[in-house]
MIMIVO-10386 format. One record per residue (C-alpha): x, y, z; residue number from 1. Coordinates in Angstrom, 3 decimals, always signed. Layout:
# MIMIVO-10386
((X Y Z) NUM) ...
//
This chain:
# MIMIVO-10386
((+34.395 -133.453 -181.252) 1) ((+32.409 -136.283 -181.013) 2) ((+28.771 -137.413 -181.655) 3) ((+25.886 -135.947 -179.369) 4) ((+25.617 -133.382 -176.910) 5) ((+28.143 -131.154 -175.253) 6) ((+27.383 -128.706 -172.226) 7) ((+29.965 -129.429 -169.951) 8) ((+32.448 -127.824 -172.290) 9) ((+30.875 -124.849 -172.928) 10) ((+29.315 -122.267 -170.558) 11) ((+27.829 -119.810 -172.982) 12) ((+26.797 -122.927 -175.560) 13) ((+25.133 -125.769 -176.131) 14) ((+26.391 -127.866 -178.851) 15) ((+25.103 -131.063 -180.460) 16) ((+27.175 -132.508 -182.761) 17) ((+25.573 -134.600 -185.066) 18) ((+27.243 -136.907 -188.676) 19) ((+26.730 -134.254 -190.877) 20) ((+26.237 -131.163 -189.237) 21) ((+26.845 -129.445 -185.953) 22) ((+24.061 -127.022 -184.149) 23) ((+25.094 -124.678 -182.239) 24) ((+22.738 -122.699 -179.680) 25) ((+23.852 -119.752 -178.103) 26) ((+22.976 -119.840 -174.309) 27) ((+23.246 -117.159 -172.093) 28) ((+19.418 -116.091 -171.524) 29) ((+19.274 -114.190 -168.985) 30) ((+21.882 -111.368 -171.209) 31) ((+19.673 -111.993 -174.001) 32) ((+22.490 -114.778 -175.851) 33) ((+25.015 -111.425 -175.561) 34) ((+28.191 -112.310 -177.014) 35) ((+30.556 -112.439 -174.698) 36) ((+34.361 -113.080 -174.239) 37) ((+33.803 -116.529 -172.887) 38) ((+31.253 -117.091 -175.524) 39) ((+33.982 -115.707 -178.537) 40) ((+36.344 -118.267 -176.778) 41) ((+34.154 -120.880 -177.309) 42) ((+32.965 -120.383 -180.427) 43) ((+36.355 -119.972 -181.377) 44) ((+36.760 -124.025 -180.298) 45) ((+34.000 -124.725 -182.637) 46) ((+35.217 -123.341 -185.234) 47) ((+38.709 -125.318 -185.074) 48) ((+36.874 -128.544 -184.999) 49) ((+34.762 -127.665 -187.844) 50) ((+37.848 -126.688 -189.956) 51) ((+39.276 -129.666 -188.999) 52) ((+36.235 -132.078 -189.559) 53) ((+34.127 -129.975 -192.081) 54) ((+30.611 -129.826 -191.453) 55) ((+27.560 -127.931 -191.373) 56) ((+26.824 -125.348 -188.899) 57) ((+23.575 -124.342 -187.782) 58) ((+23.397 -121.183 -185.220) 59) ((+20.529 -120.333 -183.196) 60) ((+19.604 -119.011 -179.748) 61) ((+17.745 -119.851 -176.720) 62) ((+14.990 -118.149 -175.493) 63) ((+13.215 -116.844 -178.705) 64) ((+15.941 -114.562 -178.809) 65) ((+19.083 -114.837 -181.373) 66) ((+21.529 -112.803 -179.792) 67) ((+20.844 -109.227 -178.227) 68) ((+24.205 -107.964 -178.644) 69) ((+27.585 -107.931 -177.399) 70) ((+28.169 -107.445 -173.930) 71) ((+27.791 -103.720 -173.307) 72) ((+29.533 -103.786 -170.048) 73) ((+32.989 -105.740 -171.559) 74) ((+32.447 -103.472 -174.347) 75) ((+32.654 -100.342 -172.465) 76) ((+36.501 -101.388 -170.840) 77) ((+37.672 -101.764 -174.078) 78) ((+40.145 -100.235 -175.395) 79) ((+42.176 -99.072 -178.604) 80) ((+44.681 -102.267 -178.449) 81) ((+41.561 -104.502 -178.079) 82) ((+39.676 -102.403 -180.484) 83) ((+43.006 -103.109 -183.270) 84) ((+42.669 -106.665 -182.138) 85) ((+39.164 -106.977 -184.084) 86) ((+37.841 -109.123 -181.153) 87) ((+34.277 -110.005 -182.628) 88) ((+35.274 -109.382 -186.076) 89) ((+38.218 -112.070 -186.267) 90) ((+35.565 -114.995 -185.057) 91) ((+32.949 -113.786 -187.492) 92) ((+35.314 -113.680 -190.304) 93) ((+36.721 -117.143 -189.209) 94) ((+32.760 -118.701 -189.425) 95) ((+32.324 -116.827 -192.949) 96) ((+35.675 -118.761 -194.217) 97) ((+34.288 -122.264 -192.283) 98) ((+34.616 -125.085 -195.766) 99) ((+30.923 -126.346 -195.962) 100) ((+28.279 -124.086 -195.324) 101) ((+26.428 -122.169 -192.639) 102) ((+23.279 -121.264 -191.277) 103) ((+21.632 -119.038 -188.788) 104) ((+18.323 -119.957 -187.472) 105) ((+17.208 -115.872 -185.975) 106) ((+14.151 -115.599 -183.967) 107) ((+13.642 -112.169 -181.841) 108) ((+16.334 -110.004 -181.628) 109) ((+19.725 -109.689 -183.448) 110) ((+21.363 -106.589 -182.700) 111) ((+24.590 -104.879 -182.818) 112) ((+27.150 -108.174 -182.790) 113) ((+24.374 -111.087 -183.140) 114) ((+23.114 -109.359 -186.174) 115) ((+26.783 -109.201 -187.367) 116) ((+27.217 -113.147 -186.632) 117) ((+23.779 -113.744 -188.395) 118) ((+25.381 -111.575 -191.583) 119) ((+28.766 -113.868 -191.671) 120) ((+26.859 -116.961 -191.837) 121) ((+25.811 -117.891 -195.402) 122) ((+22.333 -118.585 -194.846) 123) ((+19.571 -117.297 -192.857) 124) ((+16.460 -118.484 -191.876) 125) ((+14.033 -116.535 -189.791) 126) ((+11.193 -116.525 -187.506) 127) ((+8.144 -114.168 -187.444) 128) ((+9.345 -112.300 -184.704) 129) ((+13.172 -111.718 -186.107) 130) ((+14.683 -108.384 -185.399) 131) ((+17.463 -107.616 -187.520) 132) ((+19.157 -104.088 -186.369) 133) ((+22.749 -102.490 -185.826) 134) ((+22.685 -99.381 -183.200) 135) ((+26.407 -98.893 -182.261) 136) ((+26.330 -95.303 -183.162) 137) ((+23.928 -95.043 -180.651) 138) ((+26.504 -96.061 -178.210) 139) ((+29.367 -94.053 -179.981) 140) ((+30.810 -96.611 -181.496) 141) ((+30.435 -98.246 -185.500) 142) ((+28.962 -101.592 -186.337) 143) ((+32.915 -102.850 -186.873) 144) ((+32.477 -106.607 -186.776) 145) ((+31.235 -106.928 -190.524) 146) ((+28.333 -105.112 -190.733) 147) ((+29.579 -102.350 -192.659) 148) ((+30.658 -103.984 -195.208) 149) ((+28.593 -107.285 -195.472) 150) ((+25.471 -105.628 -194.997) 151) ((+25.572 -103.425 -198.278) 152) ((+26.840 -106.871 -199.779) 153) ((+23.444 -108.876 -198.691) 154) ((+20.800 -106.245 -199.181) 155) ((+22.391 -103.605 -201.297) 156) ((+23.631 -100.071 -200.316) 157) ((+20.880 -97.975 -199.664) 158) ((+18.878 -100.325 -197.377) 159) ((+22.304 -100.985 -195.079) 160) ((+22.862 -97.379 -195.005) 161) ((+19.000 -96.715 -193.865) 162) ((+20.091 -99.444 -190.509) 163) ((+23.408 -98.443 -190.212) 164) ((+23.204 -94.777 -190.354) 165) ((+19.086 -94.232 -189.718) 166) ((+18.900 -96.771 -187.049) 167) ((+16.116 -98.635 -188.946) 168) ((+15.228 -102.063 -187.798) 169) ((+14.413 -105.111 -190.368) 170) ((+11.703 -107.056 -188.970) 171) ((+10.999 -110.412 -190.430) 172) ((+9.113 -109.260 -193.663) 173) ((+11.480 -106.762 -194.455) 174) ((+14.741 -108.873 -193.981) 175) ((+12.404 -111.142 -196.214) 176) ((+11.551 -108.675 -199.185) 177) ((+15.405 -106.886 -199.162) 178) ((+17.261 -111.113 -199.570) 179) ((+18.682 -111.225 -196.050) 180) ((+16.845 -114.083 -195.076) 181) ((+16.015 -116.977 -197.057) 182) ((+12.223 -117.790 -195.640) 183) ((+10.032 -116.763 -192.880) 184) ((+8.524 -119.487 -191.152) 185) ((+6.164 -119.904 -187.984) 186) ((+8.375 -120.167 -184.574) 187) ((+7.365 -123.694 -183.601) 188) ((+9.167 -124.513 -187.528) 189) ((+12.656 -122.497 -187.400) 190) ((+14.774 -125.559 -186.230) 191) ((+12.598 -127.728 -188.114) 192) ((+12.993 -125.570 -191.634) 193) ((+16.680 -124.753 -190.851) 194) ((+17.582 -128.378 -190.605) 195) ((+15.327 -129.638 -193.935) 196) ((+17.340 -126.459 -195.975) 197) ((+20.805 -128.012 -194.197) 198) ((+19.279 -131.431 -195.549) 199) ((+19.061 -130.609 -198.927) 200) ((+22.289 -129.044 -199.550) 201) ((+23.841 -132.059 -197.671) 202) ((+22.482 -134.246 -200.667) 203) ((+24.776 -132.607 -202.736) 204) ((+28.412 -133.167 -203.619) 205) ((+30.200 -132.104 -200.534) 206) ((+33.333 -130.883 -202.704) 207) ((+31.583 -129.391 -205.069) 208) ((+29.501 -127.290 -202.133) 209) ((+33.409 -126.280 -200.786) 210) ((+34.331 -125.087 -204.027) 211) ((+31.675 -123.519 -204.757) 212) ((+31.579 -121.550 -201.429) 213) ((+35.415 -120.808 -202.154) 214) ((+35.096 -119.279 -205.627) 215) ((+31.588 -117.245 -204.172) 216) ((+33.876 -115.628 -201.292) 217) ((+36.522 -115.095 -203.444) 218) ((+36.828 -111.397 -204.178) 219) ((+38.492 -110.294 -207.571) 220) ((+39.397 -114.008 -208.731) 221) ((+37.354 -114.585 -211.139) 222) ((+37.438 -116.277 -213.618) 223) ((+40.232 -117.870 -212.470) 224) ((+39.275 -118.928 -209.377) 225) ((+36.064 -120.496 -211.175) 226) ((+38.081 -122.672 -213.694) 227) ((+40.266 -123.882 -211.413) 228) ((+37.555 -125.421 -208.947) 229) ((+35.905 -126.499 -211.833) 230) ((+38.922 -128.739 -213.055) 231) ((+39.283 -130.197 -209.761) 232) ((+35.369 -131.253 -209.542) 233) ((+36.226 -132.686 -213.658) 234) ((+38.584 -134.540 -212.281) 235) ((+37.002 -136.300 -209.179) 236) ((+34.529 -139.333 -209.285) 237) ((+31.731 -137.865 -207.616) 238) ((+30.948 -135.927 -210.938) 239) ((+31.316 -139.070 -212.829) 240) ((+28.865 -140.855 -210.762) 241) ((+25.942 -138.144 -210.187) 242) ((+26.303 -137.446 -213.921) 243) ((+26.108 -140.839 -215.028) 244) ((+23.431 -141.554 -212.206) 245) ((+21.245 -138.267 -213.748) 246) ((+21.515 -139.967 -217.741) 247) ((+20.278 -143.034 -216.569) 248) ((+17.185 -141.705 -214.870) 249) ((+16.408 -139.860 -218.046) 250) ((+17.333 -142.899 -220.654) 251) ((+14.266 -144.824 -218.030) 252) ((+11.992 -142.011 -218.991) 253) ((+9.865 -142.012 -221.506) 254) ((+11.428 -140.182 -224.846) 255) ((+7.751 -138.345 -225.445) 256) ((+7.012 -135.851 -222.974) 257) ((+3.397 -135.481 -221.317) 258) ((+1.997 -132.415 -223.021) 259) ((+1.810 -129.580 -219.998) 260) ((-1.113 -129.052 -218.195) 261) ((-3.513 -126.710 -220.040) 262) ((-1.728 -126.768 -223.237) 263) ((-2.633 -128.405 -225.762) 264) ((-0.243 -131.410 -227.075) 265) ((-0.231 -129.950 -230.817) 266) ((+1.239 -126.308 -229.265) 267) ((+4.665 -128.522 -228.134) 268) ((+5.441 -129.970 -231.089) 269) ((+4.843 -126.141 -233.265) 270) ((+2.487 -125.275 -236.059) 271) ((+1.104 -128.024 -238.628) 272) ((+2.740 -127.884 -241.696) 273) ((+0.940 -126.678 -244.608) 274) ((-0.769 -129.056 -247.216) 275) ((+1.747 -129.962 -250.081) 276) ((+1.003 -127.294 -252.422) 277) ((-0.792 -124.627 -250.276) 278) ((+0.883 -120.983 -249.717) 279) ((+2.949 -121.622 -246.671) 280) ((+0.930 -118.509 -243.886) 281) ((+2.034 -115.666 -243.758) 282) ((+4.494 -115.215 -240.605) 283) ((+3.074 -112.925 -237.736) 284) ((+4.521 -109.364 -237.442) 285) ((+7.578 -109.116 -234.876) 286) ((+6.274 -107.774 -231.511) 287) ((+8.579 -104.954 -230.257) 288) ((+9.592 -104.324 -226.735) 289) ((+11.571 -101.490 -225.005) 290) ((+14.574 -102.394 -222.676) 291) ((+14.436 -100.119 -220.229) 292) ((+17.855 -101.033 -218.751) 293) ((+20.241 -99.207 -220.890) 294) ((+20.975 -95.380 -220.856) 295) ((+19.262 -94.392 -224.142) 296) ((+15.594 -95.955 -224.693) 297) ((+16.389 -98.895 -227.107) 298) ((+13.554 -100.756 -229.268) 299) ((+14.337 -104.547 -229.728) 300) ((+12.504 -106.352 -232.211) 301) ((+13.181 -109.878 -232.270) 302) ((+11.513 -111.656 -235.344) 303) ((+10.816 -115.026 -236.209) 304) ((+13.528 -117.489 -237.719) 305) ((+16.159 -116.680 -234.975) 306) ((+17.181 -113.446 -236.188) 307) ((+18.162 -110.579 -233.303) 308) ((+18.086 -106.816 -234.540) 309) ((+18.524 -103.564 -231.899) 310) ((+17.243 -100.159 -233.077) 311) ((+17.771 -97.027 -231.256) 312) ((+17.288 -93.232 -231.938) 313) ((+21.022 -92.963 -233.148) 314) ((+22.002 -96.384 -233.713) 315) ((+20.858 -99.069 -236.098) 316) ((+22.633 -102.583 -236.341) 317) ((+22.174 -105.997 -237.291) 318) ((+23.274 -108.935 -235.434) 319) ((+22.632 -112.656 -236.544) 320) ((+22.708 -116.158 -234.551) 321) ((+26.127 -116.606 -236.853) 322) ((+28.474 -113.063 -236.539) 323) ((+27.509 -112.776 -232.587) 324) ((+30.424 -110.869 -230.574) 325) ((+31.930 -113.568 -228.449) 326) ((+31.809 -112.782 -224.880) 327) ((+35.527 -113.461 -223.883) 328) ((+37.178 -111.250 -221.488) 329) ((+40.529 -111.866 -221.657) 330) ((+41.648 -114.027 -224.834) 331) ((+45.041 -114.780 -223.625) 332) ((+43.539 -116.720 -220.809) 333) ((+41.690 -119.465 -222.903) 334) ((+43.882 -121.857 -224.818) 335) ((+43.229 -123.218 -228.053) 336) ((+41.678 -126.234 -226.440) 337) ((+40.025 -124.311 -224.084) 338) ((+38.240 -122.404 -226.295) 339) ((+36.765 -125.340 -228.063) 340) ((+35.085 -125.882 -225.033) 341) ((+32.829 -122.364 -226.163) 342) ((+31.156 -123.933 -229.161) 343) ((+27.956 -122.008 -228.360) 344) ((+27.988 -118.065 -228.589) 345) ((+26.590 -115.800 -226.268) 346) ((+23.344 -115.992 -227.381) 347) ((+22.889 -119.662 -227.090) 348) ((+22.790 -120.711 -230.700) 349) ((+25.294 -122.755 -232.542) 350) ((+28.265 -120.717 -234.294) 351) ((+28.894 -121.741 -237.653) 352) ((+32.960 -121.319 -237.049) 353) ((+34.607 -122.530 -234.253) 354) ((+36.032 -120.139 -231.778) 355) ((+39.661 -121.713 -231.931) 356) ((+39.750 -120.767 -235.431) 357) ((+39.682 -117.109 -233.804) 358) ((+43.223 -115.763 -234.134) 359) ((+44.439 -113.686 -230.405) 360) ((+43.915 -110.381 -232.219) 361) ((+40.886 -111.263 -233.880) 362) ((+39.037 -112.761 -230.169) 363) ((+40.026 -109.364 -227.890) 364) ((+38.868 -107.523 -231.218) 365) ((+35.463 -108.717 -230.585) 366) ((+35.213 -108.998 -227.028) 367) ((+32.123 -107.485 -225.601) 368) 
//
């Protein structure tokens, strides 16, 4: 694919192709952007040039509308075989597994199959007048293309289950408050806003963006998957440089920082010390809170000198900065030199024993 602007290629597209990043508007307006077979086909050939020349994508639709739907009247001729063939949800699956990342700029409607293709891509952005709703079983069939199972993914179970089963529609705000979109911004702004969020992840390391999208999609991998991404990325320049780049910006600063606005410049360095003989003050009483999270009502009281204690009706224990339970899962994954790596316990504060002293037995003893 080549720099600019392609229509003659496509029917049921128009494509600009830009360095970075390719946009991608769906164009069929008078079938509200419908997804079609022709327009699968198509965005089929995009997606083979973007796996082969990795770049952003950026999906939208003309008219103020994103996509109404598939194509009712193909959909009603189909059949079992085509049905087994996954049609729509092969090409949205394919743009969910594109390397760099996606994302779907959704004004008006996106229904049935465009909401699906908005739901593979891994951003959205959305305009005031978004519609966000799947009503197959309306038409006696089930939102099959992803939304069954990526929808309780990106907004939780009970809000998918209130569209997919209640019919409910997501406007703008909504898709807003529940995650599903990552801003809501005036019409006249989508492209704009969509292309300055596609800007600032392309100032980032373009490997480390792949990876990272790997190991996210990655079901039941982890930690594995994560370690191994993360040795390629130690191993690769690009680190070196943006590292090196970020020590020297903050070596230029100055070593005193500014005192914060509204706070006085004594508060950030702590309390004065006492005159040399006075009483030192007397330390103020621990504040307790409740953690509401666990099963059983829990009172945490977490007083001064870095000391962490948990009370509870039935339960009373002690925990310092130093005896921590070190939050390995599996032991036998971590080698010796691995695990000198985890010189910090999972509270943050320096162990006094290194966790390679840990024998095997010892580490899965005290895994939380």
């Amino acid at each position: 694919m080549s720099t600019g602007t392609r229509t003659g290629a496509f029917t049921t597209l128009t494509v600009e192709e830009r360095d970075d990043r390719v946009v991608v508007t769906l164009d069929r307006p008078e079938a509200r952007n419908a997804i079609s077979a022709r327009m699968i086909r198509e965005l089929h050939t995009v997606c083979e040039a973007l796996e082969d020349e990795p770049r952003f994508l950026l999906l939208t639709g003309a008219g103020r509308v994103f996509a109404g739907g598939a194509d009712i009247a193909e959909l009603r001729e189909r059949g079992r075989d085509q049905a087994l063939q996954g049609v729509n949800s092969r090409l949205f699956e394919r743009v969910r597994r594109l390397p760099m990342p996606t994302v779907a700029a959704v004004d008006g409607w996106a229904l049935g199959g465009g909401a699906e293709l908005a739901y593979a891509c891994d951003l959205r952005i959305a305009g005031p007048d978004a519609v966000f709703g799947n009503p197959e079983p309306g038409l006696g069939i089930l939102a099959a293309a992803g939304a069954c199972w990526r929808l309780p993914e990106l907004v939780g179970e009970s809000v998918a289950k209130q569209v997919l089963l209640a019919g409910r529609r997501l406007d703008s705000e909504a898709a807003l408050a529940c995650g599903l979109v990552a801003d809501v911004v005036p019409a006249e702004e989508l492209t704009g806003a969509a292309h300055r969020l596609i800007d600032r992840m392309a100032r980032q390391s373009a490997t480390a963006l792949r990876l990272t999208k790997l190991v996210v999609d990655s079901p039941g991998a982890h930690p594995v998957a994560d370690d191994l991404a993360q040795a390629v990325l130690f191993e690769g320049g690009d680190k070196r440089e943006r590292m090196t780049a970020f020590l020297e910006r903050g070596s230029a600063r100055s070593t005193t920082p500014a005192p914060s606005e509204g706070v006085p410049a004594h508060s950030l360095r702590g309390p004065a010390a006492p005159p040399q003989g006075a009483a030192a003050p007397a330390l103020p009483r621990p504040q307790a809170t409740t953690r509401m999270g666990d099963r059983r009502r829990k009172q945490v009281v977490r007083p001064p000198e870095g000391r962490w204690t948990e009370e509870s009706e039935t339960q009373r224990s002690h925990l310092t900065s130093t005896d921590a339970p070190v939050p390995l899962r599996d032991s036998a994954a971590f080698s010796a030199a691995s695990l000198e790596t985890f010189s910090r316990t999972g509270f943050g504060v320096p162990s006094t024993r290194s966790l390679a002293s840990f024998r095997p037995s010892e580490v899965s003893s005290r895994t939380t």
